[in-house]
FIKOLZA-1660 file (N, C-alpha, C; in steps of 0.1 Angstrom, whole numbers, plus 5000, padded with zeros to 4 digits):
% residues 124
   i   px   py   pz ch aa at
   1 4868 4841 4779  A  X  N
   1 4857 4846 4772  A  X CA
   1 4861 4858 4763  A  X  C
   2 4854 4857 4750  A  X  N
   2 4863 4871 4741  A  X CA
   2 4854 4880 4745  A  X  C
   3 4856 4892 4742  A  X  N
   3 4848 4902 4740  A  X CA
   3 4844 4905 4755  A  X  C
   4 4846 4898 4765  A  X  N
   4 4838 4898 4779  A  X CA
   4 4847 4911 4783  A  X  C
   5 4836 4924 4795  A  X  N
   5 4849 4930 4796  A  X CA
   5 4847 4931 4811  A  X  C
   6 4859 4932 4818  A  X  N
   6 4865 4928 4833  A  X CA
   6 4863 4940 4845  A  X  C
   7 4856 4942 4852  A  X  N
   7 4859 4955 4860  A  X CA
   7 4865 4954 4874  A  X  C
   8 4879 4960 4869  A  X  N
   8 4887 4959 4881  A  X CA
   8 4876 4959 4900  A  X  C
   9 4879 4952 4907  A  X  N
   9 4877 4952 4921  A  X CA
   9 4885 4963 4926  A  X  C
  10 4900 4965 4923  A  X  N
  10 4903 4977 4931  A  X CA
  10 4914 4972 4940  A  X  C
  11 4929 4982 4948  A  X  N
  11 4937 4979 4953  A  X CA
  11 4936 4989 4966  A  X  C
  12 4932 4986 4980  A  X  N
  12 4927 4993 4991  A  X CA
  12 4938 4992 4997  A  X  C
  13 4941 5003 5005  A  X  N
  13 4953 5000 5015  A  X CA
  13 4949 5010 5027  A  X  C
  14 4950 5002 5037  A  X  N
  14 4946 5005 5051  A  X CA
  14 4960 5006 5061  A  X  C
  15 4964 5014 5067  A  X  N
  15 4979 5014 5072  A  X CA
  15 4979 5018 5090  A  X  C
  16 4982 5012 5101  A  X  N
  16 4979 5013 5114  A  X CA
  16 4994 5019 5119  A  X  C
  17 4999 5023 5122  A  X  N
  17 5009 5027 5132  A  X CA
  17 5008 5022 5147  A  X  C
  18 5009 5002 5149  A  X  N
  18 5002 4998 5162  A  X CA
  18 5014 5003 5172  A  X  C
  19 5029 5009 5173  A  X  N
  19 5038 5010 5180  A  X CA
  19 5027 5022 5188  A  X  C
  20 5020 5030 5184  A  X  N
  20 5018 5042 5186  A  X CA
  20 4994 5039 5193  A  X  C
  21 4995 5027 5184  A  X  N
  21 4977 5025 5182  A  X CA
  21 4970 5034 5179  A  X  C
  22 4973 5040 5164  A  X  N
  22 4967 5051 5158  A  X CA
  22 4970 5048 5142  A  X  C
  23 4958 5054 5134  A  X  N
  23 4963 5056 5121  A  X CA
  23 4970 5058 5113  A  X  C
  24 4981 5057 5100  A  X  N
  24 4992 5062 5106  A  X CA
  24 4988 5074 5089  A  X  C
  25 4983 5083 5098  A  X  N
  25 4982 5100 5089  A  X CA
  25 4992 5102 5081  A  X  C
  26 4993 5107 5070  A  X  N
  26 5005 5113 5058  A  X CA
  26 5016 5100 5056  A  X  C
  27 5008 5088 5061  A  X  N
  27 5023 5074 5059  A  X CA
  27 5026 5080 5043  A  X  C
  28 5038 5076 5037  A  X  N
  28 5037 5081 5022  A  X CA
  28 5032 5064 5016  A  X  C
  29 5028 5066 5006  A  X  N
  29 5025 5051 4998  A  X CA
  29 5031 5054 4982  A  X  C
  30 5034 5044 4977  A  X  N
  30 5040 5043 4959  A  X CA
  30 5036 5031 4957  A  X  C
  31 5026 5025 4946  A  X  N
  31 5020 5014 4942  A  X CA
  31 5025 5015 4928  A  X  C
  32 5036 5003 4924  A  X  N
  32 5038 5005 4911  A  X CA
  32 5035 4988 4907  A  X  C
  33 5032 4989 4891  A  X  N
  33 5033 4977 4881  A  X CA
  33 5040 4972 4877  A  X  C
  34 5051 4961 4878  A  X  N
  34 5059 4956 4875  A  X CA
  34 5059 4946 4865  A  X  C
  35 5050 4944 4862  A  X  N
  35 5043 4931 4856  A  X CA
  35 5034 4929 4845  A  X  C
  36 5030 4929 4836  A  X  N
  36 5034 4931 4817  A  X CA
  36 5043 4944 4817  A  X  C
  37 5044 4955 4822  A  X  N
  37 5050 4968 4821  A  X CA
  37 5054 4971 4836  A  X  C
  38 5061 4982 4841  A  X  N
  38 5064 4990 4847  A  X CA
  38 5058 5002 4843  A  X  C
  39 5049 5004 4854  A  X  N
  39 5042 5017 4855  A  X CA
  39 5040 5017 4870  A  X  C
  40 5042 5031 4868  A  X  N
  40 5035 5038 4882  A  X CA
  40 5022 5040 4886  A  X  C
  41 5011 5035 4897  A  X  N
  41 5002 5035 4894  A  X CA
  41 4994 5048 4906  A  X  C
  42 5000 5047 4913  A  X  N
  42 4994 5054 4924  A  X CA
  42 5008 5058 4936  A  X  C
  43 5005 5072 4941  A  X  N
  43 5015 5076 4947  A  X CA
  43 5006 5089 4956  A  X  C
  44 5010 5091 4969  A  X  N
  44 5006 5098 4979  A  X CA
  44 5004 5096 4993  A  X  C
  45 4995 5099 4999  A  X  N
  45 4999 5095 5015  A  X CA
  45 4980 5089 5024  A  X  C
  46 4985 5085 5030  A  X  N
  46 4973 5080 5042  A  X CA
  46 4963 5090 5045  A  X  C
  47 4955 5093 5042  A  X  N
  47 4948 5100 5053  A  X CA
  47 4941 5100 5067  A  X  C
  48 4938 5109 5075  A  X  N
  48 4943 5109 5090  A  X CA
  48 4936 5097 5095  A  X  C
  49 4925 5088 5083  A  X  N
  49 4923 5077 5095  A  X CA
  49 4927 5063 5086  A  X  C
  50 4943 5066 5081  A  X  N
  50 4950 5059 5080  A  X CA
  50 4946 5050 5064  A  X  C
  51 4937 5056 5058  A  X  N
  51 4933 5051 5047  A  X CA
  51 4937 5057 5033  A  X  C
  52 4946 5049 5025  A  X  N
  52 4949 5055 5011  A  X CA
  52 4939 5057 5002  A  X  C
  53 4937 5070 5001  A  X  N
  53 4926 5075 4997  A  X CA
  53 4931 5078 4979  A  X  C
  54 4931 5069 4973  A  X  N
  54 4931 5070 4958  A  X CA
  54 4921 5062 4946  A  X  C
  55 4922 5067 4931  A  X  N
  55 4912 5059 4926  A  X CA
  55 4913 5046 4922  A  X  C
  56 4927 5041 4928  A  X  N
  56 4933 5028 4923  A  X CA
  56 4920 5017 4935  A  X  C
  57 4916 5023 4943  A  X  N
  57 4905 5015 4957  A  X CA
  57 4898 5014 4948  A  X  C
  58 4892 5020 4936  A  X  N
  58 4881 5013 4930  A  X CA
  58 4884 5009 4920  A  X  C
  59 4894 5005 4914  A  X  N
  59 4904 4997 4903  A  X CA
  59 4908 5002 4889  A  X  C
  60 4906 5015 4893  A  X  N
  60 4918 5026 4882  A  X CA
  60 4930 5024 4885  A  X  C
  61 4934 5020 4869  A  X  N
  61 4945 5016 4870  A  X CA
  61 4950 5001 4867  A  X  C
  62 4940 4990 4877  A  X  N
  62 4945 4978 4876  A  X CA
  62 4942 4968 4865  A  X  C
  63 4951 4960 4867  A  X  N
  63 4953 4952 4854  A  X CA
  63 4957 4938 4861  A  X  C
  64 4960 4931 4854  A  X  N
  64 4963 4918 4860  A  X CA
  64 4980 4919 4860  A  X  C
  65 4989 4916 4867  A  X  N
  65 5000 4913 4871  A  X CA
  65 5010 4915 4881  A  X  C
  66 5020 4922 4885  A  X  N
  66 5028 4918 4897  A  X CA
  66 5028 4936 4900  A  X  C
  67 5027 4936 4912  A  X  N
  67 5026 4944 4917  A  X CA
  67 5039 4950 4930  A  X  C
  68 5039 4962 4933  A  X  N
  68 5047 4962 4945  A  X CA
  68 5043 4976 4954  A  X  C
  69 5041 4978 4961  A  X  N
  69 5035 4986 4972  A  X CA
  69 5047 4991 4981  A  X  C
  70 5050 5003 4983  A  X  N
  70 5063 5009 4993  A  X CA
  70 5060 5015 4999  A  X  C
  71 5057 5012 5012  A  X  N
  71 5058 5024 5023  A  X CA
  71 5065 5032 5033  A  X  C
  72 5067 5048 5030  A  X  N
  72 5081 5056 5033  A  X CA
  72 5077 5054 5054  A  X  C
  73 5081 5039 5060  A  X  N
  73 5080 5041 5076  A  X CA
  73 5089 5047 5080  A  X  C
  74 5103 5048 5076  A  X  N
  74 5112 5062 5089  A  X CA
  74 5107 5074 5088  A  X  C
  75 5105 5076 5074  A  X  N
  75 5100 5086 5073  A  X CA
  75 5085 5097 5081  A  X  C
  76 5075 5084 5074  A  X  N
  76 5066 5084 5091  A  X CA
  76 5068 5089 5107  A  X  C
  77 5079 5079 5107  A  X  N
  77 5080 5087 5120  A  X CA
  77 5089 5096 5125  A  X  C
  78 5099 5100 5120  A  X  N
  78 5107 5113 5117  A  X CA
  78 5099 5126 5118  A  X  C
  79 5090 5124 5107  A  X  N
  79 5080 5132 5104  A  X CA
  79 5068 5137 5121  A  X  C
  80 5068 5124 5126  A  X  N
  80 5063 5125 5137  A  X CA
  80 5071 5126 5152  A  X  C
  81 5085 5131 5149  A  X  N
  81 5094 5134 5164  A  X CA
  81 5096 5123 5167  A  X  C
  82 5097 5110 5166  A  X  N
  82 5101 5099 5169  A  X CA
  82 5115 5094 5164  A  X  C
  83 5127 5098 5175  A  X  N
  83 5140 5094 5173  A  X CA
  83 5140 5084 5166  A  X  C
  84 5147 5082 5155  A  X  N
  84 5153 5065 5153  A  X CA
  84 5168 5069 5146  A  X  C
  85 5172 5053 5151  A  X  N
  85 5187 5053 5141  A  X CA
  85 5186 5057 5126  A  X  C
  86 5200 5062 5124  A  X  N
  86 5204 5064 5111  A  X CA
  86 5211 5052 5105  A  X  C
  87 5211 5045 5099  A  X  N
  87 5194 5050 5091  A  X CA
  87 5190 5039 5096  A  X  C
  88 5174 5038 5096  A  X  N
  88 5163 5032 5107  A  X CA
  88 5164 5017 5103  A  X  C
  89 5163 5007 5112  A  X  N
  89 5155 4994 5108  A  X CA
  89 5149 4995 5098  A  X  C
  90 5136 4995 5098  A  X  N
  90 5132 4999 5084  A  X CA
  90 5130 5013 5077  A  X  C
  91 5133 5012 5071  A  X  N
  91 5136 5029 5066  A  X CA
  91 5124 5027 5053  A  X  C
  92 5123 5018 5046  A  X  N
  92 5108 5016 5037  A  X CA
  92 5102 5000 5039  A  X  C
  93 5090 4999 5040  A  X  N
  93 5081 4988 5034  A  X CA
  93 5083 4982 5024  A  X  C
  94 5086 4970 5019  A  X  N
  94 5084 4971 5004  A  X CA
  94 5075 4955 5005  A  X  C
  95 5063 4959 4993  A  X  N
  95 5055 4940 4998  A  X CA
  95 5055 4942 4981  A  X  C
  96 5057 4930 4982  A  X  N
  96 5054 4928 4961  A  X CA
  96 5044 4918 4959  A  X  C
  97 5032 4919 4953  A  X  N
  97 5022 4910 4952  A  X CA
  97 5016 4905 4938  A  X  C
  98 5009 4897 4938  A  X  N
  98 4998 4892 4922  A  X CA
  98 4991 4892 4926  A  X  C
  99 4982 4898 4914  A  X  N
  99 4968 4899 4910  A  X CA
  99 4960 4893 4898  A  X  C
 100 4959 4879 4897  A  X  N
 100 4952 4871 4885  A  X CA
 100 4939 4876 4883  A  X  C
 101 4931 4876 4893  A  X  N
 101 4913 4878 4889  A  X CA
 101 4914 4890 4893  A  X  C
 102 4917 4900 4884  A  X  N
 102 4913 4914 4882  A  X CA
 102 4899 4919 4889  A  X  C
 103 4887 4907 4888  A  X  N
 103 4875 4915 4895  A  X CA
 103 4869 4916 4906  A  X  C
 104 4884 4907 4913  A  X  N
 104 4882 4907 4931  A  X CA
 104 4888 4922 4936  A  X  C
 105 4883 4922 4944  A  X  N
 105 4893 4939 4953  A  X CA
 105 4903 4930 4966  A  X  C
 106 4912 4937 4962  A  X  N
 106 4928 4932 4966  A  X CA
 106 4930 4943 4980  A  X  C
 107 4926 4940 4993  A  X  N
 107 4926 4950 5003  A  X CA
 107 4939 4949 5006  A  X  C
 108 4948 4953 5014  A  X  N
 108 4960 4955 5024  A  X CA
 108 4963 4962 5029  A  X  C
 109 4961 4955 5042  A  X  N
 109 4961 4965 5056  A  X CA
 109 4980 4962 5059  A  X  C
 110 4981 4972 5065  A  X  N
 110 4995 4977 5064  A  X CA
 110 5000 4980 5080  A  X  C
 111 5004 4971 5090  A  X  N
 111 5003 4973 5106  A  X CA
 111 5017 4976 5106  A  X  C
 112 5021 4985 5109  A  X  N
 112 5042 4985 5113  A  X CA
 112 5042 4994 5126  A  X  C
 113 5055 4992 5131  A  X  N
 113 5063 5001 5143  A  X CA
 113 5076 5006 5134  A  X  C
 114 5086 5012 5140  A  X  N
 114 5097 5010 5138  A  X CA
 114 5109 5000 5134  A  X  C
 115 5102 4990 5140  A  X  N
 115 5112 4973 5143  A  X CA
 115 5108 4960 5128  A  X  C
 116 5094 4965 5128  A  X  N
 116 5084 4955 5119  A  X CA
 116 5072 4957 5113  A  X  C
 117 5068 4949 5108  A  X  N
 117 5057 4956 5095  A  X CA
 117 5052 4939 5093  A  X  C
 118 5035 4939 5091  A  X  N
 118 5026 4928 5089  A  X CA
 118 5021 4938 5078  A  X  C
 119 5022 4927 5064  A  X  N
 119 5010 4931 5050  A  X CA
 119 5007 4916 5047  A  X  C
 120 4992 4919 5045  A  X  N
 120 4983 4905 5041  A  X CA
 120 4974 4905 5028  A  X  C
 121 4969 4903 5024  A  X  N
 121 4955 4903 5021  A  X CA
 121 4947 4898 5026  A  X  C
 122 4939 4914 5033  A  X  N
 122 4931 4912 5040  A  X CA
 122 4916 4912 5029  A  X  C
 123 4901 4908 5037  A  X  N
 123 4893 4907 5033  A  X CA
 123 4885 4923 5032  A  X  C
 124 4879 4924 5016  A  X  N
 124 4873 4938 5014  A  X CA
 124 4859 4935 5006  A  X  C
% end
C-alpha cells in the first residue's frame, strides 16, 4: 500500500535468571540492526523485575530487518558473587532474529543459568 504509514509494535525483552528463580536485575542488554543498515538500537540493563525497560518496547527505533540481541550473562553473574570459570560457558547471549510485519510486537523472554540460555518469541 503507498502512502500507508506502519506503526512499529515494538521489541520487549523479559530476562529470568531460572539458575537462581529471580529476575535477572542490571542483566546488560545491546539490541542492534543488522539488516538494511547496521545501527545500534538500544543498549542498557534489566530492571530489578527483570524487564528491559527501553523505548524500543513500544517500537522506537524498529524497522523491518535482521536483528541481533546480546546479553552480557558472565557478567551478570560476576556482578552477583557467583564464581564461574575463566572465561565462563557463556560469557554473552547472542540470538539474531527477523522482523517482516513491523506492526506486530516482537516479545523475548530471555531464561539462562550459567550452562544455558532459552530465547523465543514469546507472545505480547
Amino acid at each position: 500500500m503507498t502512502g500507508t504509514t506502519i506503526t512499529p509494535g515494538g521489541i520487549s525483552i523479559h530476562a529470568v535468571d531460572v539458575a537462581h528463580g529471580v529476575p535477572a536485575a542490571s542483566l546488560s542488554v545491546l539490541l542492534t540492526r543488522y539488516d538494511p543498515d547496521t545501527t545500534e538500537i538500544a543498549r542498557g540493563h534489566c530492571a530489578e523485575n527483570g524487564h528491559f525497560l527501553h523505548p524500543v518496547s513500544d517500537g522506537v527505533g524498529v524497522t523491518r530487518g535482521l536483528y541481533e540481541v546480546t546479553f552480557g550473562v558472565a557478567a551478570y553473574y560476576r556482578m552477583n558473587g557467583i564464581d564461574l570459570p575463566e572465561p565462563a560457558f557463556v560469557e554473552d547471549a547472542v540470538f539474531r532474529f527477523g522482523i517482516d510485519r513491523v506492526s506486530e510486537h516482537f516479545h523475548i523472554p530471555f531464561k539462562f543459568t550459567p550452562w544455558g540460555f532459552s530465547l523465543f518469541r514469546g507472545g505480547a
